[in-house]
N, C-alpha and C positions, 0 to 999 in steps of 0.2 A: 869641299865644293863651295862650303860658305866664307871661304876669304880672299879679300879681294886684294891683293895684291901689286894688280895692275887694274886701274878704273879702266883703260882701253880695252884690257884683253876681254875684261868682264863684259863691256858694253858689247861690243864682237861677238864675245861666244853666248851670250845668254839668247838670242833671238835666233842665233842659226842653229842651237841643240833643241829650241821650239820647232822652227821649220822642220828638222828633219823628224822630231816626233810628230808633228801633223801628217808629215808624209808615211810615215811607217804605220801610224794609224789608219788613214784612209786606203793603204795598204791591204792591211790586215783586215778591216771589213767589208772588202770588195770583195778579196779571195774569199773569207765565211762567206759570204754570200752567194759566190759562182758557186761555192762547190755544196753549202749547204742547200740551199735555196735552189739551185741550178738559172739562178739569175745570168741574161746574159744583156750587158748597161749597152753595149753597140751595138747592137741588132736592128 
């Protein structure tokens, strides 16, 4: 993961495998929350 082979591909893929962990996180602690919490955020 740590060679850079291509400066493009690097600069491309390093901020869109962030976005999609942002997303899988705020994911992940929405669902604990509905199901632990019984939080419901549209209501």
């Amino acid at each position: 993961m740590l060679k850079k082979k291509e400066t493009t591909n690097w600069t491309v893929s390093e901020p869109i495998k962030g976005l999609i962990a942002g997303v899988i996180m705020m994911i992940v602690v929405f669902s604990i929350a509905y199901f632990v919490f019984g939080l419901v955020p549209f209501s």
